[in-house]
C-alpha positions, 0 to 999 in steps of 0.5 A: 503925090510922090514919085513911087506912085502911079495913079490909074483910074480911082486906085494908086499903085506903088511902083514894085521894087526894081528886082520884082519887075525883073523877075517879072520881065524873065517871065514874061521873056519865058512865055515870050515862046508861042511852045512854052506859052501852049504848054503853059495853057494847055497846063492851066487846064490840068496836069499832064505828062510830057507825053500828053503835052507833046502830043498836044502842042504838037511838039518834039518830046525832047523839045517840049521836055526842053521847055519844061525844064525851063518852065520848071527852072522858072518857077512857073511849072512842077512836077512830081512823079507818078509811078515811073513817069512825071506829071507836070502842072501849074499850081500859081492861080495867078500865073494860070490867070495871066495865061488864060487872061491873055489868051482868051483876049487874043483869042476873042480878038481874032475870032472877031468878037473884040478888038482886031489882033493886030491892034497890038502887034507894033506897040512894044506889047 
């Protein structure tokens, strides 16, 4: 077994290069932000104008379009425009996967129906 490779359970992985996990990293870095990770779930769930996105993180509009940009800037979000207005959305299945994976984890967990939240909080996760 060479060093490249990481074995869990019956499958092996070969380590991605040094420039995906930064990428990676800054994305995780982005939605590091409790604002910019409800927006994010609330985008996994349909497109939305900056509006409706304020209103439903119950956010600044000058913030939440803040937010939006670096989403954007990221790569993690788009956008087009609709008449005079622009209509953000995820179209990354697997950035919407990421997003409903951990929340609904935390969410089952704080509900009591898992593990306790706090179990995380401490391990550098």
């Amino acid at each position: 077994m060479g060093g490249t490779t990481v074995a869990t359970g019956v499958d092996s992985f070969e380590d991605p290069p040094a420039e995906v996990l930064a990428e990676a990293a800054a994305a995780f870095g982005l939605l590091a932000s409790s604002a910019r990770l409800h927006i994010m779930w609330a985008l996994a769930q349909g497109e939305s104008d900056v509006s409706g996105l304020a209103e439903r993180v119950g956010g600044a509009l000058p913030a939440v379009s803040q937010h939006l940009t670096k989403l954007k800037l990221a790569g993690l979000v788009r956008s087009r425009r609709e008449g005079r207005r622009m209509v953000y959305f995820v179209d990354d299945p697997d950035t919407v996967t990421v997003v409903r994976l951990m929340v609904g984890q935390l969410t089952a967990r704080a509900d009591g129906t898992s593990a306790p939240v706090r179990a995380l909080r401490g391990t550098g996760a």
